[in-house]
NUTORBA-573616 format. One line per field, with one value per residue (C-alpha): chain; x, y, z. Coordinates in steps of 0.5 Angstrom, whole numbers. Layout:
N
c <- [A, ...]
u <- [X, ...]
v <- [Y, ...]
w <- [Z, ...]
//
This chain:
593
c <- [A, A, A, A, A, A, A, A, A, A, A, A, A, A, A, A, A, A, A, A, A, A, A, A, A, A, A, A, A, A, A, A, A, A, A, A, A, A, A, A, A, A, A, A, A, A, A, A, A, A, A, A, A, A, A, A, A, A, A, A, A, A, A, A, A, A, A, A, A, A, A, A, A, A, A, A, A, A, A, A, A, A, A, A, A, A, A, A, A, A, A, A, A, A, A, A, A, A, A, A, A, A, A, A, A, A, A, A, A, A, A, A, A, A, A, A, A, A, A, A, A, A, A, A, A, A, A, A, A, A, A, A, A, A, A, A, A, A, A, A, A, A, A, A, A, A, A, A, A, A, A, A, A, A, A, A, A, A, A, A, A, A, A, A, A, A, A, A, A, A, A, A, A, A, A, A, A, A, A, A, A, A, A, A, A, A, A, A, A, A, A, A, A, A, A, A, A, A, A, A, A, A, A, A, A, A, A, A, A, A, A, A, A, A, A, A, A, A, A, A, A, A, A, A, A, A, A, A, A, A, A, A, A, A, A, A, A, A, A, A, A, A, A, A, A, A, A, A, A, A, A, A, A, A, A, A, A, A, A, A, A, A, A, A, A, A, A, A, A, A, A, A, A, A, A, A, A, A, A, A, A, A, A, A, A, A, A, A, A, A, A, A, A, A, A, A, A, A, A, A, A, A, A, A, A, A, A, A, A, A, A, A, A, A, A, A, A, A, A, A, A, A, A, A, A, A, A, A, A, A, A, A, A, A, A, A, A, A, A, A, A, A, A, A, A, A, A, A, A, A, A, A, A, A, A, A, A, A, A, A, A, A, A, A, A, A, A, A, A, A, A, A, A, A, A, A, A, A, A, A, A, A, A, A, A, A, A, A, A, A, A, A, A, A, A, A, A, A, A, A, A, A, A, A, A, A, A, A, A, A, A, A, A, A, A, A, A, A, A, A, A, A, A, A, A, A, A, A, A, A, A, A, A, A, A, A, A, A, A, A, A, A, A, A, A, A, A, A, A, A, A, A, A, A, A, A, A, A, A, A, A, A, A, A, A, A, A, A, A, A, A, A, A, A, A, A, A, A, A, A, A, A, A, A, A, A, A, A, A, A, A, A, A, A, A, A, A, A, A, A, A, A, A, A, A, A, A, A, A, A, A, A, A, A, A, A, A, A, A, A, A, A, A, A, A, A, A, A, A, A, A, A, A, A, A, A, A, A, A, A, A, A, A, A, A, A, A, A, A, A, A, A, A, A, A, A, A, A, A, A, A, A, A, A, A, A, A, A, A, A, A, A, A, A, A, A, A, A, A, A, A, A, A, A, A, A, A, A, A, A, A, A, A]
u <- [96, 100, 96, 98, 101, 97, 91, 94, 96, 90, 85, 78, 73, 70, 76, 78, 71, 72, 79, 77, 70, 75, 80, 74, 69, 77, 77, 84, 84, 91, 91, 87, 92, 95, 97, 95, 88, 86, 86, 81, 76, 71, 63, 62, 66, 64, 58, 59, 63, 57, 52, 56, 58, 50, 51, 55, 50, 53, 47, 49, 55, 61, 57, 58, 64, 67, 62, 65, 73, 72, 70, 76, 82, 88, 88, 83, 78, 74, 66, 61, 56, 49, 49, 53, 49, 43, 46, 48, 41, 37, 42, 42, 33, 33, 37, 32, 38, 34, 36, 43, 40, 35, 41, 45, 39, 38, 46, 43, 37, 41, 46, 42, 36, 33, 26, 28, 22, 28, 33, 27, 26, 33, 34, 29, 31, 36, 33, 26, 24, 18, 18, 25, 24, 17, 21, 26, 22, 16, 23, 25, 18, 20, 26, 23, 18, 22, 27, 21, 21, 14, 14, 20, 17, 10, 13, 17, 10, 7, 12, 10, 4, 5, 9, 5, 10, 5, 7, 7, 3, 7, 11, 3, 1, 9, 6, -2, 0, 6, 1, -5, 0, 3, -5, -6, -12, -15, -8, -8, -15, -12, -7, -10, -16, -9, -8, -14, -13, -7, -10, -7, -11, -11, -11, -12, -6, -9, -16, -13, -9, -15, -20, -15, -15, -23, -21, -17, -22, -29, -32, -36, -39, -33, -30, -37, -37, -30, -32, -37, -32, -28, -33, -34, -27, -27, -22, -23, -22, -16, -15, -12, -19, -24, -19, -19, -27, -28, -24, -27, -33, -31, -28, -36, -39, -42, -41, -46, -44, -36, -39, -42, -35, -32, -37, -37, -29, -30, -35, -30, -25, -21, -20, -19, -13, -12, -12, -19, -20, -17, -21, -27, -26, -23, -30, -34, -29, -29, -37, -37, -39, -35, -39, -39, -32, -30, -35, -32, -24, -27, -29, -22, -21, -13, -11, -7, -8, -3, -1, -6, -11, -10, -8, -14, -19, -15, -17, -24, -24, -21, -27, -31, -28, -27, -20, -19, -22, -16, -10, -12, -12, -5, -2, -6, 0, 6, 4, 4, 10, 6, 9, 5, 7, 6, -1, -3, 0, -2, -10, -9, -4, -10, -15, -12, -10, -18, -19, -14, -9, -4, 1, -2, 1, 7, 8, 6, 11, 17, 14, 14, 22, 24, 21, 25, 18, 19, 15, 11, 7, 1, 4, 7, 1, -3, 1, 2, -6, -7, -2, -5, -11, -10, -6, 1, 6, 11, 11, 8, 14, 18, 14, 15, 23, 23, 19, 24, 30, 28, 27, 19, 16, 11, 5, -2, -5, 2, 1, -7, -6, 0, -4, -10, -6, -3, -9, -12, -7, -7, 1, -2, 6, 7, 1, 3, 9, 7, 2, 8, 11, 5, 6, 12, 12, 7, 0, -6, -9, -16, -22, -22, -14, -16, -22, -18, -12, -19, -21, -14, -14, -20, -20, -14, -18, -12, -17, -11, -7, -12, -13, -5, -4, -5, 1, 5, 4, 6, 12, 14, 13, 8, 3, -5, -10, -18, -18, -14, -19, -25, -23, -22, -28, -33, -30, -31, -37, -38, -37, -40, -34, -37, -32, -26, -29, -31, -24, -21, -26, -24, -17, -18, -22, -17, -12, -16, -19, -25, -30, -33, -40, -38, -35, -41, -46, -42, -42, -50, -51, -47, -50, -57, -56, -54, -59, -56, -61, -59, -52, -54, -58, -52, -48, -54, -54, -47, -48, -54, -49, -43, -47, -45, -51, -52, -49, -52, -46, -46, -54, -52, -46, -50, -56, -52, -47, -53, -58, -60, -63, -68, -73, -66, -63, -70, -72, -65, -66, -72, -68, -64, -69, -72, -65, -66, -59, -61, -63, -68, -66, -64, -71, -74, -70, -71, -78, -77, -71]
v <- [-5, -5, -3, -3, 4, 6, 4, 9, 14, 14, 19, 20, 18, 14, 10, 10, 6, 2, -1, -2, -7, -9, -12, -14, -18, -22, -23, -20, -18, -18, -12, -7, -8, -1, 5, 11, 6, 9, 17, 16, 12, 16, 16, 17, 14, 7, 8, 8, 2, -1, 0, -2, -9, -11, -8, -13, -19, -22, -21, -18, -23, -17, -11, -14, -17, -10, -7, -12, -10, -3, -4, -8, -5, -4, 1, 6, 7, 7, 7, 6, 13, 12, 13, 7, 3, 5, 3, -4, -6, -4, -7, -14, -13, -12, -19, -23, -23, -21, -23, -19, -14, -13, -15, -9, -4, -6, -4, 3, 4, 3, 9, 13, 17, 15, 16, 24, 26, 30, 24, 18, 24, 24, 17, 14, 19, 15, 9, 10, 2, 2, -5, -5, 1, -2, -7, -4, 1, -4, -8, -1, -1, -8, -5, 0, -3, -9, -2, -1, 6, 7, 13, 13, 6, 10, 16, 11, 9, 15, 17, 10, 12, 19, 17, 12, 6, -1, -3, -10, -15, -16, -9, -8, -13, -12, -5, -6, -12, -7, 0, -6, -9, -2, 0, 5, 3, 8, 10, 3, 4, 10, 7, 2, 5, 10, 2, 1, 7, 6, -2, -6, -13, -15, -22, -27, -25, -17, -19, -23, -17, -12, -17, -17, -9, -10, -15, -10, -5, -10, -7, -14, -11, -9, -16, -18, -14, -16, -24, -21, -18, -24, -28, -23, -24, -31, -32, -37, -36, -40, -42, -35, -31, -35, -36, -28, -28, -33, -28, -22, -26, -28, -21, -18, -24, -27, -34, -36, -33, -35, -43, -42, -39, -45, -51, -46, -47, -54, -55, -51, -57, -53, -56, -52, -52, -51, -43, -44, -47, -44, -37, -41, -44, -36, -33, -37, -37, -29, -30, -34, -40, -45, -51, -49, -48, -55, -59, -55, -57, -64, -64, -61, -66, -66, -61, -61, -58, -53, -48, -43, -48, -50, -42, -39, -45, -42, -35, -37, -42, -36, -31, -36, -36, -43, -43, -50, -53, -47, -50, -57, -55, -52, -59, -62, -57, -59, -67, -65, -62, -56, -51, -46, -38, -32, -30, -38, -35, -29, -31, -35, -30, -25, -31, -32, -25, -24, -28, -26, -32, -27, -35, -38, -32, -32, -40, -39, -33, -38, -43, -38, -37, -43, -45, -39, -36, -28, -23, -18, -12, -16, -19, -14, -10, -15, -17, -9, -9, -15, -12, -5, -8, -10, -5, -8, -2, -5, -10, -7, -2, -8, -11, -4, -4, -10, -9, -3, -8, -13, -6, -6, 0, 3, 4, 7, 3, 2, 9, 8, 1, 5, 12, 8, 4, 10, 14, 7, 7, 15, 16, 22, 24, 18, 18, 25, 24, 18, 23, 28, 21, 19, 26, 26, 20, 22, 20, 24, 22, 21, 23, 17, 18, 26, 22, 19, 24, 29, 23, 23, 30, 30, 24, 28, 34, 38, 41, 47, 43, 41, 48, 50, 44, 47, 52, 46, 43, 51, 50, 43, 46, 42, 46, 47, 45, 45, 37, 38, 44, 40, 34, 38, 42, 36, 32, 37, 39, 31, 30, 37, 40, 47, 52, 49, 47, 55, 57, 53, 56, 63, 61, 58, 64, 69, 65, 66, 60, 59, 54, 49, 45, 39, 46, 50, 44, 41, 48, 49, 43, 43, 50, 47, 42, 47, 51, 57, 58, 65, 63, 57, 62, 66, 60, 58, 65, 64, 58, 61, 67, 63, 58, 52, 47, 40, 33, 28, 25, 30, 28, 20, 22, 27, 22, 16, 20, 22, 17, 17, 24, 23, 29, 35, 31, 31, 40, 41, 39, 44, 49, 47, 46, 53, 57, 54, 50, 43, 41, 37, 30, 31, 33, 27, 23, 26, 25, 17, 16]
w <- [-64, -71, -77, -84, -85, -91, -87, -81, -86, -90, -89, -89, -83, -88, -90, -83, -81, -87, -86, -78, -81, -86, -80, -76, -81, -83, -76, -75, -69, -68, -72, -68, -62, -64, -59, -65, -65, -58, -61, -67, -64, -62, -60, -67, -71, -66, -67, -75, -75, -71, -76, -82, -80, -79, -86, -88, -88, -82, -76, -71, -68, -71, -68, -63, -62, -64, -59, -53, -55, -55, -48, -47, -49, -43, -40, -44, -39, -44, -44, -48, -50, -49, -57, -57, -52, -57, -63, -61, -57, -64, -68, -63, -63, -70, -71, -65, -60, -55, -48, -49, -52, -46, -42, -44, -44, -37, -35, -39, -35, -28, -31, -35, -35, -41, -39, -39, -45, -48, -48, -51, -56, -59, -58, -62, -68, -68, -71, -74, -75, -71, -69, -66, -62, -59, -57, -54, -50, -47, -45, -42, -38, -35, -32, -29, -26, -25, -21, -17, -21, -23, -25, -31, -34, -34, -38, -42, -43, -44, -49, -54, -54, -56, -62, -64, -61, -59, -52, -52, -48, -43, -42, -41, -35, -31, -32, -29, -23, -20, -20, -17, -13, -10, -9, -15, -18, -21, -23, -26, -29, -33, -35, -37, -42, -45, -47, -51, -54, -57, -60, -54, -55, -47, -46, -41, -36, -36, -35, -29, -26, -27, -24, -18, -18, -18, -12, -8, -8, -8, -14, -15, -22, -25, -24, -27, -33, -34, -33, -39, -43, -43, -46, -52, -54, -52, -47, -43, -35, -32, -26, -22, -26, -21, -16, -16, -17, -11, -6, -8, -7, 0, 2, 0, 4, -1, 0, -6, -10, -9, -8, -15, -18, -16, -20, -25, -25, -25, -30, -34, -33, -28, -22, -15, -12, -5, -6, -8, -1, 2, 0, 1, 8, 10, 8, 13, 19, 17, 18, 24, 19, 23, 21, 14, 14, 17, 12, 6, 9, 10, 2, 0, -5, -12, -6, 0, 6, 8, 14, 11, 11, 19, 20, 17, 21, 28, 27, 26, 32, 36, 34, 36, 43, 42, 45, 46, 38, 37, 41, 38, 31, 33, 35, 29, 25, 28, 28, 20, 19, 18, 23, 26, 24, 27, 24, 27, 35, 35, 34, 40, 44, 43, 46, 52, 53, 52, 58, 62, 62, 62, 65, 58, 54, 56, 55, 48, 47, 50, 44, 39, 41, 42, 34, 32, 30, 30, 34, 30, 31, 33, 38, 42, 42, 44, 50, 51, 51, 56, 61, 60, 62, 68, 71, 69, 66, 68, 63, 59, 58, 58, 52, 48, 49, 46, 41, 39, 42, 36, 31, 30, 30, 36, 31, 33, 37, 42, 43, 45, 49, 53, 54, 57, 61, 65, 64, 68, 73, 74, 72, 68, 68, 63, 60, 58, 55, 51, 48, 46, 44, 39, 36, 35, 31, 26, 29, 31, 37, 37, 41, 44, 47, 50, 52, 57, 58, 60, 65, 68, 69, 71, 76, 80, 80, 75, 71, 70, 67, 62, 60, 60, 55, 48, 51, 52, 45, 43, 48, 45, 38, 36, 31, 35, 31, 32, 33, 40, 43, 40, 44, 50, 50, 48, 53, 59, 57, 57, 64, 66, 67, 64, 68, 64, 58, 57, 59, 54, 49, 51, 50, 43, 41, 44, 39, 33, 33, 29, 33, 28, 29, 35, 39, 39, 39, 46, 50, 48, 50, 57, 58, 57, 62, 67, 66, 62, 57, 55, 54, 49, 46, 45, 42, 38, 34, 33, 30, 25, 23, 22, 18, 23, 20, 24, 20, 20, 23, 30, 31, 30, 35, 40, 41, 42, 48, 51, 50, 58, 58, 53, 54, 55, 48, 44, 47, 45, 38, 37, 39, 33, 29, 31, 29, 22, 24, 20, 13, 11, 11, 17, 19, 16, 19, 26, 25, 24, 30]
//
């Protein structure tokens, strides 16, 4: 890079800067192509070179030539400081050249960690025009968001809003729609009134996104009190406002006032699309409304039918158990063009498994594979089900490899179907190690599978193995807690194995486990069936002494488990209510039962 020898000899930083804005402004660039160059270029010095030529009256096109050629030098390795990068991104907003300038801080924020609190700080100190820095930090909530890194943009956001910078509008709405999306919605909320607060006017689009949150979560008088606020303010409702009220409406099951919604659009100007149709015909067939639904299709009118309108028409034909309207509307769809996915065969796989044409099922899955539709978890468990049903667990576990064979996940329900299966056909030995499966993979087994764990046993008069099973979770390393000796007691006691159920209880409290309400009130119960009064009343000052009050719950559950011994259940409850163990709205409730 020769370089004027008095410019190389020339001292002073400032004189230095000059000189390389001199050469830059004449478009010289030639003259920058000098080796010493390379050792007086620092961050520092860049950065000054970068504010002196947008001094110049020329935008911001010098500045950032300069900034590109500095990067650019051979062999220098050289990169950009985030003061730099800064410097240049104000300098390019502040001169409207927003999309490198946006271009720029998003290849920062990936490198960076701008949303350090300390690090906002200093940068922002940097330059003190409040206009240029609520540009560039809303456009750093969008990158973030837009990274899928929620919890920076919200400290970006939170900074602006501590130093007095406004969030612009759509920095807002990226916001709020990825925290409603992600299922954030009181978050959303939150974020949402510190919006408010700091003079955010919200428009059309962020009315759409909280009426949304409002669907999310069914809150039917929030949406309307946003509706309320929308007509103060004098934003009209558009299309997606009364497409999101009409599916909150359908998910609440009402259906008037989602068909009003939709004359309401249309006196308004706004036609309905086949969404509005489409929630519409969804509410009636989730209701069993088949005959609602059909019509509302038949009027469909400026839309066009699509593969989620014939899907939707499906799962409400198959709820009904109308298997043979389903399978013609399945051809109706691929005579369109329409082709059926899985949501569409898994309504009626799960038909034809309900009705044990097991033949039919698997026809079907020879179809899915043939239109290269793919399996998913529903499917398989809807297979593994039928066939668990029916005793079949050789094919069951055959679905289940290839499930994981295909890179699905056993879910909860897998884990259920194959349990009840085994337990069905008294292989306890698989039904035990799915059920160590199951934990393992993080869920919790309900009452429902120790239920059926308890009968297996029980059927193979192996009532040992029940008490031992609690040592061998302890054994595999599992953590014993209540809910597993829970279950056990109050299955036992159910099937009037008292001895056991005891035992089991003996161990838990020799393990230092405190019983809680559903322990006690099963054993009491089980002892009272067996005639052993002075042991129920022992149970019972237990109870009183360890403040173990009947829920509502448990009285609801016991009544409903032992609905048969009518005149035992209800001197049962005297006994309880004797002991000062349930509260007065249970007592009025009993007086009504």
């Amino acid at each position: 890079m020769p370089m004027a020898a008095g410019f190389i000899c020339s001292s002073g930083e400032t004189q230095f800067i000059q000189g390389v804005c001199a050469i830059v402004l004449k478009g010289q660039w030639s003259n920058l192509f000098n080796p010493k160059l390379g050792s007086s270029l620092s961050s520092t010095t860049i950065h000054q070179v970068l504010l002196q030529l947008s001094l110049h009256g020329y935008g911001p096109s010098p500045s950032w030539a300069f900034f590109k050629w500095v990067e650019s030098i051979p062999n220098s390795n050289y990169k950009h400081s985030l003061q730099c990068s800064w410097t240049m991104i104000h300098v390019l907003t502040k001169h409207r050249h927003f999309r490198p300038a946006q271009q720029l801080l998003e290849k920062i924020a990936q490198r960076d960690f701008l949303s350090s609190p300390s690090v906002l700080s200093a940068l922002v100190t940097i330059h003190d025009d409040p206009d240029a820095n609520s540009h560039v930090l809303s456009w750093l909530v969008i990158v973030y968001v837009n990274l899928k890194m929620i919890q920076d943009a919200i400290q970006v956001f939170d900074h602006m809003r501590l130093r007095g910078f406004k969030p612009h509008l759509p920095a807002c709405t990226v916001l709020l729609n990825s925290l409603v999306k992600d299922g954030l919605t009181d978050l959303a909320w939150k974020i949402y009134k510190k919006m408010i607060r700091v003079g955010v006017v919200p428009n059309i689009h962020i009315y759409n996104v909280l009426i949304h949150a409002c669907c999310n979560s069914g809150d039917v008088e929030k949406a309307e009190g946003l509706l309320s606020q929308m007509e103060l303010k004098c934003i009209f409702p558009d299309l997606v406002t009364y497409n999101t009220l009409i599916a909150l409406y359908c998910k609440r099951s009402m259906h008037y006032e989602a068909l009003s919604v939709q004359h309401r659009m249309e006196r308004a100007g706004v036609s309905p699309d086949i969404v509005t149709y489409n929630s519409l015909i969804y509410g009636f067939c989730r209701e069993g409304r088949m005959s609602e639904a059909v019509r509302l299709f038949r009027e469909i009118k400026g839309a066009t039918p699509n593969h989620i309108t014939y899907t939707t028409l499906v799962y409400g034909y198959c709820r009904q158990n109308d298997l043979e309207e389903s399978l013609r509307l399945l051809e109706v769809m691929k005579a369109k063009g329409l082709y059926p996915g899985v949501v569409a065969y898994n309504s009626i796989l799960r038909m034809l498994c309900k009705e044990g044409r097991i033949r039919d099922a698997n026809k079907l899955l020879v179809e899915m594979s043939e239109r290269k539709v793919e399996p998913d978890n529903v499917t398989c468990n809807t297979l593994i089900n039928a066939y668990c049903k029916i005793g079949d667990m050789r094919s069951a576990m055959k679905v289940k490899e290839k499930m994981l064979e295909a890179g699905l996940k056993l879910d909860q329900f897998t884990y259920k179907a194959l349990i009840h299966g085994f337990c069905k056909v008294q292989d306890m030995e698989n039904a035990k190690e799915l059920l160590f499966s199951m934990i393992n993979a993080g869920f919790s087994p309900s009452y429902c599978t120790y239920s059926w764990i308890v009968d297996g046993f029980c059927n193979q008069e192996n009532e040992e193995y029940i008490i031992r099973l609690p040592d061998e979770f302890v054994k595999r390393g599992l953590y014993v807690d209540l809910s597993l000796y829970r279950a056990l007691i109050r299955r036992l006691c159910k099937r009037e194995r008292l001895d056991c159920a005891e035992k089991i209880f003996s161990s838990m409290q020799g393990k230092k486990v405190s019983g809680d309400c559903v322990v006690y009130t099963s054993l009491a119960y089980a002892n009272m069936k067996a005639g052993k009064s002075s042991v129920v009343m022992v149970l019972l000052d237990d109870m009183y002494k360890m403040r173990l009050m009947i829920t509502r719950k448990i009285y609801r559950s016991f009544n409903d488990s032992y609905a048969s011994d009518n005149e035992i259940i209800r001197i049962f409850w005297d006994h309880m209510v004797e002991r000062g163990l349930m509260s007065k709205g249970l007592l009025k409730e009993m007086q009504n039962y």
